[in-house]
FITORBA-241713 format. One record per residue (C-alpha): residue number from 1; residue in three letters; x negated, y, z negated. Coordinates in pm, 1 decimal. Layout:
<nodes>
<node n="NUM" res="ala" px="X" py="Y" pz="Z"/>
...
</nodes>
This chain:
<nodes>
<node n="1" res="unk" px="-12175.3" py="9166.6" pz="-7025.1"/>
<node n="2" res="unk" px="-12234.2" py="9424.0" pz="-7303.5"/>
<node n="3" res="unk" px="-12009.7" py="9220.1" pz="-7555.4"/>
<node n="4" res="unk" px="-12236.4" py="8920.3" pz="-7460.5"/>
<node n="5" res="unk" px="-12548.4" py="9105.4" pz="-7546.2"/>
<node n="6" res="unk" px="-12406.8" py="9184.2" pz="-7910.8"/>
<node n="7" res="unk" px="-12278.8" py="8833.8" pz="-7965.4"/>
<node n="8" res="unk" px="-12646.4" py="8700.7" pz="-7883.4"/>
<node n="9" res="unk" px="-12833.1" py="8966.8" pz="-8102.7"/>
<node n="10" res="unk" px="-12560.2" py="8927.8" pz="-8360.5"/>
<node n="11" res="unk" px="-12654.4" py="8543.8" pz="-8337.8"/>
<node n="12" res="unk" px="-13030.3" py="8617.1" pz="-8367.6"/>
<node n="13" res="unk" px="-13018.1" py="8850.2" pz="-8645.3"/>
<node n="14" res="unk" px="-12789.3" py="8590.1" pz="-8846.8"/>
<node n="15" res="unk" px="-13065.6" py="8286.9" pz="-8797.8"/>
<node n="16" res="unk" px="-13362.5" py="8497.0" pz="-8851.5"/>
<node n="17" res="unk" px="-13204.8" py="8645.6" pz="-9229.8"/>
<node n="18" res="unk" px="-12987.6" py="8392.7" pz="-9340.4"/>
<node n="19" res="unk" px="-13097.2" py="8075.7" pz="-9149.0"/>
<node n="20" res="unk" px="-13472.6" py="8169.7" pz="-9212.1"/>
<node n="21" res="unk" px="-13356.2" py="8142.1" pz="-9635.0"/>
<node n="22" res="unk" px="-13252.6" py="7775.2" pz="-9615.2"/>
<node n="23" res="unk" px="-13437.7" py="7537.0" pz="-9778.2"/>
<node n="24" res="unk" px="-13492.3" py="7160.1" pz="-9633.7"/>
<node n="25" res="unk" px="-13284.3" py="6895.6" pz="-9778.9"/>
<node n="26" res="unk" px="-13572.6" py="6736.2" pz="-9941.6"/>
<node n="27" res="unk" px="-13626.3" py="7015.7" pz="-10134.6"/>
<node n="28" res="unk" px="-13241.5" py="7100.8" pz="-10210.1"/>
<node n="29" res="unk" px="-13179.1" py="6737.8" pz="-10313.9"/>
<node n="30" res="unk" px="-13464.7" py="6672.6" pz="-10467.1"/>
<node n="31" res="unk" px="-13428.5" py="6392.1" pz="-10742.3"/>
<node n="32" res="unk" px="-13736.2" py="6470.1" pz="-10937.3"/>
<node n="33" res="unk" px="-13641.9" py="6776.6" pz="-11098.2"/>
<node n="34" res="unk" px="-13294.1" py="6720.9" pz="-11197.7"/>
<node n="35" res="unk" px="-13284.6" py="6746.6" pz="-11594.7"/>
<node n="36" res="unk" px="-13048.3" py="6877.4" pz="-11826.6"/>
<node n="37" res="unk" px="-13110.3" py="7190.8" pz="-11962.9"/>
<node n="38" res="unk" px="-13232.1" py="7229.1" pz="-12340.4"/>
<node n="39" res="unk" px="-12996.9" py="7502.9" pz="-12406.4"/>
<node n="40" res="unk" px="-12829.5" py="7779.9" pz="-12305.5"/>
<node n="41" res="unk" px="-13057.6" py="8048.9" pz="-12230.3"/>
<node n="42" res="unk" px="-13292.3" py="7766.6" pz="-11973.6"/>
<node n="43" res="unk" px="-12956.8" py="7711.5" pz="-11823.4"/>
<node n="44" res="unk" px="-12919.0" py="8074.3" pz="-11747.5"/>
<node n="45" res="unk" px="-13288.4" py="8147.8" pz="-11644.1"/>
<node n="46" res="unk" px="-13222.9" py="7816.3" pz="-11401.6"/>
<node n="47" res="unk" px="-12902.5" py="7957.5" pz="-11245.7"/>
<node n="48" res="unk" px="-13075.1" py="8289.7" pz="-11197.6"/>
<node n="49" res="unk" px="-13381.6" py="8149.6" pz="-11038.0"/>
<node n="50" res="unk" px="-13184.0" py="7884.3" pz="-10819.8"/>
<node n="51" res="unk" px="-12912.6" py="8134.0" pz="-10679.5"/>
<node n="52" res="unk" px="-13220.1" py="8370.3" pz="-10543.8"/>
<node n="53" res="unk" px="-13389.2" py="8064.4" pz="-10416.5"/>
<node n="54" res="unk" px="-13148.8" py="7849.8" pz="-10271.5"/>
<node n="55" res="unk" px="-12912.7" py="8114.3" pz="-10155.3"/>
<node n="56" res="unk" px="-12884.0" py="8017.6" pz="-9842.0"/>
<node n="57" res="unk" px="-12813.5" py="7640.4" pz="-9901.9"/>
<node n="58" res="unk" px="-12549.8" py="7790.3" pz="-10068.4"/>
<node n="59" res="unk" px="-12415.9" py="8006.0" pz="-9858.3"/>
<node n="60" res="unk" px="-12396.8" py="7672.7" pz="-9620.5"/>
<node n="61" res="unk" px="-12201.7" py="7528.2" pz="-9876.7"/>
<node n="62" res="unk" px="-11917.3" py="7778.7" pz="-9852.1"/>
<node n="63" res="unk" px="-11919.1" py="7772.6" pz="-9539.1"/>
<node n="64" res="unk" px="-11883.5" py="7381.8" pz="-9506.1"/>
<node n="65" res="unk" px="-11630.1" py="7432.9" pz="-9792.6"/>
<node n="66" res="unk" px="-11442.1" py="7729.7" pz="-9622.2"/>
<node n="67" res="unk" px="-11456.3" py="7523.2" pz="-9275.2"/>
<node n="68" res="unk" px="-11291.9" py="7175.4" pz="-9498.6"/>
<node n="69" res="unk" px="-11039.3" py="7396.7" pz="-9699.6"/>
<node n="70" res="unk" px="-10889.5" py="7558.5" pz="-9366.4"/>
<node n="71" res="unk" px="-10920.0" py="7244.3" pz="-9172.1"/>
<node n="72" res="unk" px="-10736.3" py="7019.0" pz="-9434.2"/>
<node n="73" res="unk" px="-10411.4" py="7274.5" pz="-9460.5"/>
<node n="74" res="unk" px="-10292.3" py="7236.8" pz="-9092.9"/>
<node n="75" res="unk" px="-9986.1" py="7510.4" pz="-9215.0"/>
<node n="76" res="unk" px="-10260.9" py="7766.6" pz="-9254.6"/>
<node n="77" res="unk" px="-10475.6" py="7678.1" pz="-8951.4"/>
<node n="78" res="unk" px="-10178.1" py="7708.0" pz="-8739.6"/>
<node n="79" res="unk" px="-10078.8" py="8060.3" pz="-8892.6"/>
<node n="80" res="unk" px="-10437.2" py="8179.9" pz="-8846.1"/>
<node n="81" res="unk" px="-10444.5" py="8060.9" pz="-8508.0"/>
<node n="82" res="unk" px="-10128.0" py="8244.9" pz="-8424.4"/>
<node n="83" res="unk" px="-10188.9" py="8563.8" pz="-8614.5"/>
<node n="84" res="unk" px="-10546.2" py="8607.9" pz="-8457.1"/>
<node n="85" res="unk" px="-10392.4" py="8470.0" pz="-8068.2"/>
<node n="86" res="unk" px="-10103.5" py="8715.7" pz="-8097.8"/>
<node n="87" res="unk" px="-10358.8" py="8997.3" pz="-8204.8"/>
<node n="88" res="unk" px="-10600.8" py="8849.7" pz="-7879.6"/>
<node n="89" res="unk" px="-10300.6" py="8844.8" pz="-7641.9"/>
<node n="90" res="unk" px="-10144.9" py="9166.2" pz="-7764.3"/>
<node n="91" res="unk" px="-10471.0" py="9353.7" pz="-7622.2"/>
<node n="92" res="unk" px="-10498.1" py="9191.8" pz="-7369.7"/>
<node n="93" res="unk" px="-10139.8" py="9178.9" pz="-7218.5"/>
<node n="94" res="unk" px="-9954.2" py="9401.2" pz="-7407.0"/>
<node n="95" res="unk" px="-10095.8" py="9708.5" pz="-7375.6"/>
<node n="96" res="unk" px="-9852.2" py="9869.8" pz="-7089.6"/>
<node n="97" res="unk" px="-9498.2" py="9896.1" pz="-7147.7"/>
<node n="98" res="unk" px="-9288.8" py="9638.5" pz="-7028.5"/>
<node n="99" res="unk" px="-8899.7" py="9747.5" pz="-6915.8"/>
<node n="100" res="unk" px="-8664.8" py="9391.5" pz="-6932.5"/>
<node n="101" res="unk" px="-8310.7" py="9560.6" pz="-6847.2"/>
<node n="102" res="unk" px="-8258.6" py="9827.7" pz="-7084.4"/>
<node n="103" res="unk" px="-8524.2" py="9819.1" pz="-7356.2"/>
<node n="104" res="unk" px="-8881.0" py="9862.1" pz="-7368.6"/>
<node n="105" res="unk" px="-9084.1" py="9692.0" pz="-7511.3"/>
<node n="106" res="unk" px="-9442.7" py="9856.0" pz="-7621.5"/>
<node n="107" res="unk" px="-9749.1" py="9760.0" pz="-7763.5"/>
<node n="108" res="unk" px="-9636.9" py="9897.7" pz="-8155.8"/>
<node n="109" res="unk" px="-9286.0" py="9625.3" pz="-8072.0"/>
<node n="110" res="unk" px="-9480.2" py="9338.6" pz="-8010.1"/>
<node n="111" res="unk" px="-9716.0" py="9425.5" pz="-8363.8"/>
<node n="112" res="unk" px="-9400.3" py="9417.6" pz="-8509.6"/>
<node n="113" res="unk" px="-9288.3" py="9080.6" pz="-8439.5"/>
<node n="114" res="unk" px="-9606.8" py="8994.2" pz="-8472.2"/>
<node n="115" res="unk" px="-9604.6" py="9082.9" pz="-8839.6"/>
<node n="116" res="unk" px="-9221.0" py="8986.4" pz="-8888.3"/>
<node n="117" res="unk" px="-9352.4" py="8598.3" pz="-8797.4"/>
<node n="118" res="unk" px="-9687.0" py="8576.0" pz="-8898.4"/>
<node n="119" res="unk" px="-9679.5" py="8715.0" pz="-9212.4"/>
<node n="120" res="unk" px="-9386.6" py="8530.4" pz="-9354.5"/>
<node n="121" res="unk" px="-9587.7" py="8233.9" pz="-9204.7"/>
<node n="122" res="unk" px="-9884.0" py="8277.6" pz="-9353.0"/>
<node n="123" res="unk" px="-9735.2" py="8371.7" pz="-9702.3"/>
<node n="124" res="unk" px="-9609.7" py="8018.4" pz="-9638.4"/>
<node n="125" res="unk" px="-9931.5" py="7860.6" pz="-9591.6"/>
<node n="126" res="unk" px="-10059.5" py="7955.1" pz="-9898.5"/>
<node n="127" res="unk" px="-10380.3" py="8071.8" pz="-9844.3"/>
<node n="128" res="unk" px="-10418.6" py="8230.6" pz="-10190.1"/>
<node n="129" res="unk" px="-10405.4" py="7848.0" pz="-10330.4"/>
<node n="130" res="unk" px="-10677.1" py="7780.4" pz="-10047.6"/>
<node n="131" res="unk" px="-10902.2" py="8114.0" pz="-10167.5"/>
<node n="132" res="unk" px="-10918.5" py="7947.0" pz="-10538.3"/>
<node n="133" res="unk" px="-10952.2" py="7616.5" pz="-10473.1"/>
<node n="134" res="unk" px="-11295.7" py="7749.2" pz="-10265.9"/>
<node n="135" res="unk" px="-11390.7" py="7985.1" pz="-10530.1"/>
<node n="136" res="unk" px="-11355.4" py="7679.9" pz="-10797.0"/>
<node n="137" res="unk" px="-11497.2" py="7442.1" pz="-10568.3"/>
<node n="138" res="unk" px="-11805.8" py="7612.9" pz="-10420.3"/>
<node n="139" res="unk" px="-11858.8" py="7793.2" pz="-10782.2"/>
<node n="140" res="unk" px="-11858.0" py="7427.5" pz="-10965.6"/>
<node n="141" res="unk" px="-12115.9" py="7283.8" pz="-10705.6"/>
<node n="142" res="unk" px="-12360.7" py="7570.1" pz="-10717.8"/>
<node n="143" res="unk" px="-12377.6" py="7687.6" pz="-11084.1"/>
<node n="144" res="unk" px="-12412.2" py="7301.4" pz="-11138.6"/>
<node n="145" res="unk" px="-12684.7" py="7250.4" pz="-10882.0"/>
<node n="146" res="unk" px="-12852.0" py="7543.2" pz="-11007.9"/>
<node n="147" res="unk" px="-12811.8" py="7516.8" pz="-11367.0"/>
<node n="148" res="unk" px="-12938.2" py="7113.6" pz="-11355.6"/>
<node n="149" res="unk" px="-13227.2" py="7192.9" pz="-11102.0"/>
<node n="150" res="unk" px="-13562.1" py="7254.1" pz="-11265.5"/>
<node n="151" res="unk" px="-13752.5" py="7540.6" pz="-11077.5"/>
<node n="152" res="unk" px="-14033.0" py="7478.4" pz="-10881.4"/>
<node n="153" res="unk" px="-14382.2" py="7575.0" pz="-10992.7"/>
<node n="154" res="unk" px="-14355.6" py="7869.4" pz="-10767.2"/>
<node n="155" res="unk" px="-14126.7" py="8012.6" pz="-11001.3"/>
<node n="156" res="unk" px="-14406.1" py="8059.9" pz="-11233.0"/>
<node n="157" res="unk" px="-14564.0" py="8288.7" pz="-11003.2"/>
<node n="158" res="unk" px="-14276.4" py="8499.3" pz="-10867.7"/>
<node n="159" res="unk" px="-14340.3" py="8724.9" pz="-11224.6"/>
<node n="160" res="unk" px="-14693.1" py="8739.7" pz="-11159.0"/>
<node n="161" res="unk" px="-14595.9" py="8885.7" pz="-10799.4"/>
<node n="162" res="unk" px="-14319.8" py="9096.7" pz="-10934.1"/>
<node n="163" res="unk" px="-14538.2" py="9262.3" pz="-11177.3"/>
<node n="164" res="unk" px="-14813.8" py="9333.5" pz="-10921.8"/>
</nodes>
């Protein structure tokens, strides 16, 4: 009952920081203030502004991105899914010492195996491919949605506010 407690506030806190920073979808897509930048420096002042601002539209999108990448290499789902079971059953099961004729087996045995399979498995999987293909992929969509994105007019206030 306790653990169900701290999942719900954990849920609550999450929607009421990061949820409360997302901006609607007309806003995030919004056609009328695409433009190219003039140069460099406006490109940088854009990216600066837009990360802040949109931060947690694009936090979604590495999530979506993270949730696609894992999804689409079956290899590593299935090594996650066994690592983080056999960690989940381990607890659960595994923490008495079981006698099958003459050995015992213990909890620090079964962590063993666990890491003589999974890891090999997972190294397999190649979820250091996966990691950079997000970083690329999530890094090309948001420094170009944020560089190409004019900022609002309430950017012209935020250094009136920060100065007060």
């Amino acid at each position: 009952m306790d653990t169900l407690i701290r999942v719900t506030d954990t849920i609550k806190s999450f929607r009421e920081t990061r949820l409360s920073a997302l901006r609607p979808p007309q806003e995030f897509f919004d056609f009328n203030r695409i433009s190219r930048p003039a140069d460099l420096n406006t490109s940088i002042s854009r990216i600066s502004y837009n990360t802040r601002y949109f931060s947690g539209n694009y936090g979604l999108i590495v999530a979506v991105l993270a949730v696609y990448a894992v999804i689409s290499n079956p290899l590593l789902l299935i090594s996650l899914a066994f690592l983080v079971g056999g960690f989940a059953a381990i607890n659960k099961f595994g923490a008495d010492p079981v006698t099958m004729g003459d050995r015992v087996i213990t909890q620090k045995t079964l962590y063993t195996v666990l890491f003589c399979i999974g890891v090999p498995l997972l190294w397999w999987s190649s979820p250091l491919g996966t990691f950079f293909w997000l970083v690329g992929a999530s890094g090309f969509l948001i420094v170009g949605h944020a560089a190409i994105m004019e900022p609002g007019v309430e950017s012209e206030y935020a250094s009136v506010q920060d100065a007060v």
